[in-house]
C-alpha positions, 0 to 999 in steps of 0.5 A, spaced: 500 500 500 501 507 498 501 511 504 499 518 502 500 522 509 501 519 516 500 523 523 502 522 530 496 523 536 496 522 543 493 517 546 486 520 550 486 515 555 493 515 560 496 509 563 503 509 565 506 507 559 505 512 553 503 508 547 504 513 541 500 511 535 501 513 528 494 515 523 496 512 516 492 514 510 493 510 504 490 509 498 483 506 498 484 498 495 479 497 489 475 492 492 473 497 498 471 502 493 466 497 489 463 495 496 462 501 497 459 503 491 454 497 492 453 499 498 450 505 498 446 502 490 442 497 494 440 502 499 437 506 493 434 500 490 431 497 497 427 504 497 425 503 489 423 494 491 419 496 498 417 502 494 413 497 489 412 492 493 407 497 497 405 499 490 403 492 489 399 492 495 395 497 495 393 495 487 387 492 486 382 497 484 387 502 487 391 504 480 392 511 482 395 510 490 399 504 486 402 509 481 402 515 487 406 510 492 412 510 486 412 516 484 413 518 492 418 512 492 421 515 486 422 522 489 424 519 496 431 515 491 431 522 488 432 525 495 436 520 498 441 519 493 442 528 493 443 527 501 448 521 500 452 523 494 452 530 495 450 532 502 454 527 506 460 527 503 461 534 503 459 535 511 463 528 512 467 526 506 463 519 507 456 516 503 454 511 507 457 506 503 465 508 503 462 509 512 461 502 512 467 501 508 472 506 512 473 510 507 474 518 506 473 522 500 477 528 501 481 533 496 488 531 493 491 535 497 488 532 503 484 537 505 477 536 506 470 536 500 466 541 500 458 539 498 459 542 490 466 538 490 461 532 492 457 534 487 462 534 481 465 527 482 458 524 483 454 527 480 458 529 473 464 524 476 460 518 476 456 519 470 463 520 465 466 514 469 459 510 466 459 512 459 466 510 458 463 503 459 466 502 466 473 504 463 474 510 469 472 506 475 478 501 472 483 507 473 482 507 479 487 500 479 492 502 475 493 509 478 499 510 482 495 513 487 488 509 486 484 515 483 479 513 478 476 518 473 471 521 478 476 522 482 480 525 477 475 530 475 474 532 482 481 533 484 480 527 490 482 522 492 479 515 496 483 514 502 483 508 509 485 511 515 490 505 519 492 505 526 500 504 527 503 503 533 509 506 533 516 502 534 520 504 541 514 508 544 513 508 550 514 502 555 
């Protein structure tokens, strides 16, 4: 793995050895990243499914309520994808999917994702990674820093923090 950036914090509790610990970041493996991506895509097709399933019972005579129940499930993956693409990982640098996972989003230069970068990469981002038949999410495992078309676009990158004790501190 690559580290890309290391920070020494202090233990917050004391005991009578200090135990000094490194924060790593290193590039995010491309197996977490697709986790990530399924995870925070079935969360969306969930609402879609439980969407039609309620849909499928109110049917019967019911045409509208039926149609009106999508069309509501629809609006609500509408709005949930804007709040975990957009609006979480511009607050946080995380969608559900990469806070399941333990990866951040953040700048190239370390520092954190405002919400109108959170929309560039997954909105346009995404989209770009898409039309190139998959081709600029691949980037990602050939790019020395694990940064895909999305993260090109958007000037970020995808890291994993790691803890690290290190060597002869304390005892």
């Amino acid at each position: 793995m690559t580290q890309i950036e290391g920070v020494t914090l202090l233990p917050t509790q004391r005991t009578s050895a200090h135990r000094h610990v490194q924060v790593q970041k290193t590039r995010a493996p491309f197996s977490l990243r697709c986790g990530a991506l399924l995870i925070d895509y079935i969360i969306l097709m969930a609402i879609v499914a439980f969407s039609t399933l309620i849909a499928r019972m109110m049917g019967g005579g019911a045409r509208t309520a039926g149609s009106s129940a999508e069309t509501a499930a629809w609006f609500l993956v509408v709005l949930v994808a804007v709040v975990n693409f957009g609006l979480l990982p511009g607050w946080r640098g995380q969608t559900l999917g990469k806070w399941a996972t333990g990866l951040r989003i953040e700048r190239s230069n370390g520092h954190g994702l405002t919400i109108g970068r959170a929309f560039l990469r997954h909105f346009a981002g995404y989209p770009a990674s898409i039309l190139t038949l998959g081709i600029g999410f691949l980037i990602a495992v050939f790019s020395p820093r694990g940064r895909a078309l999305e993260d090109l676009i958007a000037d970020t990158v995808v890291v994993r923090d790691e803890l690290v004790a290190l060597e002869g501190a304390g005892s």
